[in-house]
LOLOLUM-701273 format. One record per residue (C-alpha): residue number from 1; x, y, z. Coordinates in steps of 0.5 Angstrom, whole numbers, padded with zeros to 4 digits. Layout:
N
     n    east   north      up
   NUM       X       Y       Z
...
***
This chain:
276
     n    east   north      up
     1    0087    0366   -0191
     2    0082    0371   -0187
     3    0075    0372   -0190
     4    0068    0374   -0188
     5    0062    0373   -0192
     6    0060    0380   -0196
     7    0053    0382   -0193
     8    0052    0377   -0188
     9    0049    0380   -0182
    10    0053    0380   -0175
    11    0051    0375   -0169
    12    0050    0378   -0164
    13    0055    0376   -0159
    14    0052    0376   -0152
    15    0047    0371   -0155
    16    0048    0364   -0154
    17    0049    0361   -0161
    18    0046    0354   -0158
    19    0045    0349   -0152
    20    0047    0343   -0150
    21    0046    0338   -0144
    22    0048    0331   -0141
    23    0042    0329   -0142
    24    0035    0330   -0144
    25    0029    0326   -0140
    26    0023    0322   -0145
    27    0018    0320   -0142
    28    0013    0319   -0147
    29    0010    0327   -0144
    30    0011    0333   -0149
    31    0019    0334   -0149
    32    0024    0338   -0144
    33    0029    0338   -0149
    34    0035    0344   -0147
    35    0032    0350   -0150
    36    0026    0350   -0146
    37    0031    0353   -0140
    38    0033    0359   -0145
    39    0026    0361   -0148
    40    0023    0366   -0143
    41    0017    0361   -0141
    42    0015    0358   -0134
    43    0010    0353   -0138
    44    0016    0349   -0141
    45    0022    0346   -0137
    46    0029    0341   -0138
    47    0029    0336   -0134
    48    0034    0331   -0134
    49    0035    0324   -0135
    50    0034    0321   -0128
    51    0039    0315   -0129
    52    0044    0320   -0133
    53    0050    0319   -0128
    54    0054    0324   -0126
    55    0052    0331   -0124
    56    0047    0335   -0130
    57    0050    0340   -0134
    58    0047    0345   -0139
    59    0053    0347   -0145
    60    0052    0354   -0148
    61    0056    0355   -0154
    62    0058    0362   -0156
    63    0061    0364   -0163
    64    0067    0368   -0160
    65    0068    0369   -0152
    66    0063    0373   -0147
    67    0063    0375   -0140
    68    0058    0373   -0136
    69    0056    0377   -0130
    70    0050    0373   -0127
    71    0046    0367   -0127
    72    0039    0367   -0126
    73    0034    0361   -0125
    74    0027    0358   -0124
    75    0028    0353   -0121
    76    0021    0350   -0123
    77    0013    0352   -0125
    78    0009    0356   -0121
    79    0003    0352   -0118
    80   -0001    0358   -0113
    81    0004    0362   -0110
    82    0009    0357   -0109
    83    0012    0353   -0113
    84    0011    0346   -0116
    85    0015    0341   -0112
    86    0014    0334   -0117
    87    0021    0334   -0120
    88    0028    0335   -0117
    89    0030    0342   -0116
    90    0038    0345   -0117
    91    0040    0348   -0111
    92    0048    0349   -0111
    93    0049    0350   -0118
    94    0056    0352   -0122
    95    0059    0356   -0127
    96    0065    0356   -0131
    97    0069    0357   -0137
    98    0076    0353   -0137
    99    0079    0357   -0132
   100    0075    0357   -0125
   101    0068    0355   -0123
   102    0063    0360   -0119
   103    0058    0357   -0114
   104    0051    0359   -0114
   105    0046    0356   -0109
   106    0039    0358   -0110
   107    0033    0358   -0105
   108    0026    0353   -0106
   109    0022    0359   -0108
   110    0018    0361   -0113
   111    0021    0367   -0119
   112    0027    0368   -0123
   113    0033    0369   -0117
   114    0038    0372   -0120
   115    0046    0372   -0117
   116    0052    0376   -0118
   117    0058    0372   -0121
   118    0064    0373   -0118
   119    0069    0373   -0121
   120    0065    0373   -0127
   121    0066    0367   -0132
   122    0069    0368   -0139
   123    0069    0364   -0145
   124    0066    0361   -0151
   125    0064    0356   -0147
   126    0060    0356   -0140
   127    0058    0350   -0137
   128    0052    0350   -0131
   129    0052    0345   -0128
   130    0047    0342   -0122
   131    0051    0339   -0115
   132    0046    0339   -0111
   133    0038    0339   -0111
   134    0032    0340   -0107
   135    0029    0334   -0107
   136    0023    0332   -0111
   137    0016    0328   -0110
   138    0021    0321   -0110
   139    0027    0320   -0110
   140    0027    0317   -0117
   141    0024    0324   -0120
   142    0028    0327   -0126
   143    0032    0334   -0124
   144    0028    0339   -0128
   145    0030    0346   -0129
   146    0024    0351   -0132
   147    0029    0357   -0134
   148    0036    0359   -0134
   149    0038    0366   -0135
   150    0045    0368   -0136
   151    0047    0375   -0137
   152    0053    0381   -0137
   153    0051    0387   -0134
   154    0043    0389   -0135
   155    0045    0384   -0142
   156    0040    0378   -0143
   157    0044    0372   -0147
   158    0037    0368   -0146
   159    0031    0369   -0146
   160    0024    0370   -0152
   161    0029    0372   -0157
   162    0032    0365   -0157
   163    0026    0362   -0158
   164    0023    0367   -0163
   165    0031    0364   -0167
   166    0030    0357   -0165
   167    0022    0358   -0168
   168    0025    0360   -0175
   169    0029    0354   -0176
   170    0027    0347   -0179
   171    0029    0341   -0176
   172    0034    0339   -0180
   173    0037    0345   -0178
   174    0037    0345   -0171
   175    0041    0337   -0171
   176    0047    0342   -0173
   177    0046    0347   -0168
   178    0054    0345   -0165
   179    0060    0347   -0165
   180    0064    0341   -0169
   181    0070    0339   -0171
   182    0074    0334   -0174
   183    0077    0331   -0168
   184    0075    0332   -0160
   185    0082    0331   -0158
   186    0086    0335   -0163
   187    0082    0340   -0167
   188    0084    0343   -0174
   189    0077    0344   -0176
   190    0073    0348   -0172
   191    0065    0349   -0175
   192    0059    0353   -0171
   193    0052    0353   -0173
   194    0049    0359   -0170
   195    0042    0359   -0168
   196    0041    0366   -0171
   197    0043    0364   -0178
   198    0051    0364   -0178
   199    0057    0360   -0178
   200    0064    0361   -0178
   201    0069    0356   -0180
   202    0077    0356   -0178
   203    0082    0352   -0180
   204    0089    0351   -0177
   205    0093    0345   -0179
   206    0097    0342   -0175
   207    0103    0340   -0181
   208    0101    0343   -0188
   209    0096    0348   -0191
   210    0095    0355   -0189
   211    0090    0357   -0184
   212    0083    0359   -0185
   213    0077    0363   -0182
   214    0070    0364   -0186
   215    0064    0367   -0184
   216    0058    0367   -0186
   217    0049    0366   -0187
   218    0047    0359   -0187
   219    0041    0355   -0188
   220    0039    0346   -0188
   221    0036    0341   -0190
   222    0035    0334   -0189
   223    0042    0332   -0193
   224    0044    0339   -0195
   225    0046    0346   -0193
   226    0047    0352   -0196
   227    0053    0356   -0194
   228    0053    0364   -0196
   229    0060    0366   -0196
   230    0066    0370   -0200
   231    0060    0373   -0204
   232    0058    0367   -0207
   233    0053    0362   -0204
   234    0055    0354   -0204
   235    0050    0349   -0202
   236    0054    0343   -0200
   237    0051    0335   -0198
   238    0051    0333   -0191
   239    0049    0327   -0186
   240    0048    0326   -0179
   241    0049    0320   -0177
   242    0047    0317   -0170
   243    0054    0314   -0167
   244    0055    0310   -0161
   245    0063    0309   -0159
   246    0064    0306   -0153
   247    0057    0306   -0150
   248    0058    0313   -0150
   249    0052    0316   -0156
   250    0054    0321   -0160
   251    0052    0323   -0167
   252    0057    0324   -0174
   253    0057    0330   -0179
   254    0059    0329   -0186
   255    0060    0334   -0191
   256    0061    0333   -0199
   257    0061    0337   -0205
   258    0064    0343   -0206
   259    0065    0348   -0200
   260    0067    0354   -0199
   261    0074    0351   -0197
   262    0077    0345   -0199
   263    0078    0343   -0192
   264    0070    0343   -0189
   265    0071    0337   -0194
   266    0071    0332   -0188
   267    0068    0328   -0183
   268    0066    0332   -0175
   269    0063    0330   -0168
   270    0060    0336   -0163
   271    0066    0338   -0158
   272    0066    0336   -0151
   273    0060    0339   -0147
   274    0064    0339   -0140
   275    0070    0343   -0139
   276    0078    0340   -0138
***
């Protein structure tokens, strides 16, 4: 079964569909969450937990594969003609799909560096991860990224365009902007929600059952999502569930009702943010 939802508009595919990161700084102050590092904005930051453990990464997930040619930076907020040096800054950072990983290093200066990727990377997913920084205020300041730029040739995959999308987007919304599937180690079900508005769905079971692909426009709400797909508009029940495994956080989306394929009838967790 191949299907795609009739009159769905296209996701832009050099876009990033979302972003995740290790872990996101609370302190109480207004928040750094993730997608600040793609909004095009100097004024807004991630910072990272200081006792994460682990290297900082920022995940970028994407609907279908791209190839990403250059990563840009700003390492942090102006301050003058300088730059400001209260929090870590990122000075070796790579760049990796499944297959290899591309070593950046960035300078303590102001301003979007932007460094040429070679080889380019390629993917679904593109993990930045920081492995070294410059030092901070104290050595107990959090690592902070003001903004990440990832582009294929002269085309911007983040920026104010992502912001703009993220805007239009309530809250119950953003807690599904994963990929999803049913089981981490080995997937039948794969759901992503776009920040754009589309999802898409596979479906390849392992045993019985014929394999499935919807595409389509959606929209959220606290306990409920409306899926438009297959020139019929589905509203299905949903949870999200905080969850801790082992001491690990992460968080359950359940799905009931009548879905757009039997299959979505069952119980996801994000994918892993790290690559193998």
């Amino acid at each position: 079964m191949l299907a795609a939802a009739s009159g769905a508009a296209p996701a832009f595919a050099e876009d990033i569909a979302f972003v995740e990161p290790s872990s996101e700084l609370d302190d109480g102050k207004p928040a750094s969450n993730a997608w600040n590092a793609v909004d095009g904005k100097d004024s807004t930051q991630w910072c990272a937990k200081a006792d994460q453990g682990g290297s900082a990464i920022l995940s970028f997930g994407f609907d279908q594969t791209v190839t990403v040619s250059h990563v840009g930076l700003v390492l942090a907020a102006p301050k003058g003609e300088s730059l400001d040096k209260q929090h870590k800054r990122a000075r070796v950072v790579t760049v990796g799909d499944i297959e290899h990983r591309v070593e950046a290093r960035f300078k303590d200066a102001p301003g979007m560096q932007v460094l040429e990727l070679s080889p380019p990377v390629k993917g679904r997913r593109i993990v930045l991860e920081v492995l070294e920084t410059w030092d901070g205020a104290s050595p107990t300041a959090p690592l902070c990224v003001t903004e990440v730029l990832l582009k294929k040739g002269g085309t911007e995959m983040t920026g104010g365009h992502l912001a703009t999308k993220l805007r239009a987007l309530n809250t119950p919304a953003k807690r599904l902007l994963h990929e999803w599937l049913d089981d981490p180690s080995a997937p039948t079900r794969t759901l992503l929600f776009n920040v754009d508005g589309t999802f898409t769905y596979k479906f390849e079971p392992l045993l019985e059952g014929k394999p499935a692909k919807l595409r389509g426009k959606w929209t959220a709400w606290d306990r409920g999502i409306k899926l438009e797909t297959l020139g019929k508009t589905f509203t299905v029940a949903s949870r999200v569930t905080k969850i801790d495994e082992g001491g690990e956080p992460t968080v359950e989306l359940v799905i009931s009702g009548d879905a757009p394929h039997a299959s979505m009838v069952a119980t996801f967790r994000p994918a892993p943010k790290r690559l193998p």
